[in-house]
N, C-alpha and C positions, 0 to 999 in steps of 0.2 A: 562422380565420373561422367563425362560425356564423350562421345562421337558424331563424326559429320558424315553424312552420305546423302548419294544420289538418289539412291532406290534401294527400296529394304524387298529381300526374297522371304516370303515365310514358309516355312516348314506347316503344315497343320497340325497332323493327330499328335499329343503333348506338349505341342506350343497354341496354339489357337483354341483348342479343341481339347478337351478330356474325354477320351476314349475308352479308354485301359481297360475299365471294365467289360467292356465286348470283346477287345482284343485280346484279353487273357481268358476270357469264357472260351472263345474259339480254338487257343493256341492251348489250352489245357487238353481240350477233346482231341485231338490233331496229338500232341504229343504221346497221351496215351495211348493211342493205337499202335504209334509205333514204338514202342515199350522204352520212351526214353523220360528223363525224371523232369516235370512241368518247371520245377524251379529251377532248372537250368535252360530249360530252353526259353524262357519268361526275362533269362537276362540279355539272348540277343534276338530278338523278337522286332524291337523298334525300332522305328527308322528305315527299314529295309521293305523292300517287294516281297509277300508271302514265297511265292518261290526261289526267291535269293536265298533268302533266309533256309530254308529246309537243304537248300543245297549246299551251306555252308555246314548245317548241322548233320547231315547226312550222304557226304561225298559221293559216294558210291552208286546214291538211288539214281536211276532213269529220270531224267530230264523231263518226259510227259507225264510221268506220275506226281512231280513237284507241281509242275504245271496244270493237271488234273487237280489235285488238292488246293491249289490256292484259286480256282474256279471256283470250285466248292466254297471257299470260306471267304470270297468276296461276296457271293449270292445271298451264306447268312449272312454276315456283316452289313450289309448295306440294307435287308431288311430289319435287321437287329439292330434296334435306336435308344435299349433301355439302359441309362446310364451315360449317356455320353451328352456332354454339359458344356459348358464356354471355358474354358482357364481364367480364372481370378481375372478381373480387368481388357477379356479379348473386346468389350463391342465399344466400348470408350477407344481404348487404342484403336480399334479399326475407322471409327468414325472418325478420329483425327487425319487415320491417313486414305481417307476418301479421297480427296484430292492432289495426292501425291504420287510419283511413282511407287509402284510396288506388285507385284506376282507371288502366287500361288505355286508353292514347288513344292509335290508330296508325291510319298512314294504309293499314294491312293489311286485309284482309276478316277475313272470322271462322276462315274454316278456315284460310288462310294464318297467320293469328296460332296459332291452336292447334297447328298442324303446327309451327312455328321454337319458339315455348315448349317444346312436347312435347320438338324434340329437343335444345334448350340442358338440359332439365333443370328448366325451371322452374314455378312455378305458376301457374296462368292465374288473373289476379284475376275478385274476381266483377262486378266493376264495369267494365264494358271498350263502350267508344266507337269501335266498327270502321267500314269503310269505306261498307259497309251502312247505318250508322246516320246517315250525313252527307250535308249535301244541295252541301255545300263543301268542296274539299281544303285541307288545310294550302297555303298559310299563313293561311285564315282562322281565325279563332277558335272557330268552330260546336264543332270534337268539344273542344276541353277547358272552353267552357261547358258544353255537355251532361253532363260528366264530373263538372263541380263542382258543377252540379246535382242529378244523379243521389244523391251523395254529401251533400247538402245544407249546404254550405258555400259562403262569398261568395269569386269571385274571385282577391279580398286575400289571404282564408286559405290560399289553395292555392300550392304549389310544383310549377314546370313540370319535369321532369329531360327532357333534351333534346340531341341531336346533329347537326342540322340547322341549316341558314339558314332552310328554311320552318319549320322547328320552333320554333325560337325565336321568327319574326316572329310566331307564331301565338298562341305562350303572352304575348308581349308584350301580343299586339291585345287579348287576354283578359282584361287588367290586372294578370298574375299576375307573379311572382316565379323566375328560371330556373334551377339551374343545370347549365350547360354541360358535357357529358360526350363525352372524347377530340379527339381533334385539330381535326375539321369545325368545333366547337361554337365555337373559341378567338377567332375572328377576329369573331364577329357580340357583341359585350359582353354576353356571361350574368352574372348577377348573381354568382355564384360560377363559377367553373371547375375541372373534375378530370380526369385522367386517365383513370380508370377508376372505376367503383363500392367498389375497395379501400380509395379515400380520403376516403370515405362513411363516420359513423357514425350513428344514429339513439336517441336518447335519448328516449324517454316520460317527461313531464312532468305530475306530478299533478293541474295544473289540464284537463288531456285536449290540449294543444299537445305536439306534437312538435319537441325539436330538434335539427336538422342541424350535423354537424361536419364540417370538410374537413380533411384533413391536407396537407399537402406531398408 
């Protein structure tokens, strides 16, 4: 299976990046204060703004104590680096697409994104849609419009790379084109699905389209 596009948006923490293990160190601590069960709140965790997220999980609470807490667990997180590693095949695919359209769209802040880049190893694009920059967390579509904007291409032309449920729903809302990377990704219908980034190829095409190969 292949795809053609203009400009690929990527998602980071579970698609570029393996995280998990900090962000589940975090989200365990966090859950258990507020006496709710870590394997359940561990299933909608990704993808989202820390404080999306708890307000989705916790309707009720005050909006500055989400906001308060996810302070908090950006501060560890961004100094907490133990664990967090490249995704199977991110610095080959990323070096292919050096010279290609493409942006940075994570529901991370900016230094958190710098700090997990830094320690996978990889490049920080120069085109990047942090959390700073949005007035809505995934799964709205705000940071990969912005992203395709920024890049000056429609929508259509862009390719979402994604590992979340918000993730996807977001590059959906977007109009865009997904495909699904590791296991989370499988169950929400990405237009394409991979295991890792090793099963990524990227072909430069001399009308300036890029195309996407997936392997088995």
């Amino acid at each position: 299976m292949s795809l053609t596009a203009r400009a690929l948006l990527l998602d980071m923490d579970g698609t570029l990046v393996n995280s998990d293990a900090v962000v589940e160190r975090y989200w365990r601590i966090w859950a258990a204060e507020q006496g709710l069960d870590p394997e359940q709140v561990l299933k909608v965790v990704h993808g989202r703004q820390g404080h999306a997220t708890m307000a989705a999980l916790l309707p009720d609470r005050p909006v500055e104590r989400n906001l308060a807490d996810n302070r908090w667990m950006l501060e560890r997180e961004t100094t907490d680096l133990d664990g967090v590693v490249p995704v199977p095949g991110a610095s080959a695919f990323m070096a292919a697409l050096a010279a290609l359209p493409h942006a940075l769209v994570t529901s991370a802040d900016e230094a958190l994104a710098r700090a997990r880049m830094g320690a996978a190893g990889l490049p920080m694009p120069e085109v990047r849609v942090t959390a700073e920059r949005v007035g809505a967390s995934k799964p709205d579509p705000e940071g990969f419009l912005k992203g395709a904007a920024e890049l000056g291409f429609a929508p259509a032309d862009c390719v979402v790379f994604e590992d979340s449920e918000a993730g996807i729903a977001a590059g959906r809302a977007a109009g865009m084109r997904i495909v699904g990377i590791g296991p989370r990704a499988g169950a929400h219908a990405p237009d394409a699905h991979v295991r890792d980034l090793e099963q990524v190829r990227i072909e430069a095409q001399p009308d300036g389209t890029m195309r996407l190969h997936f392997s088995d």
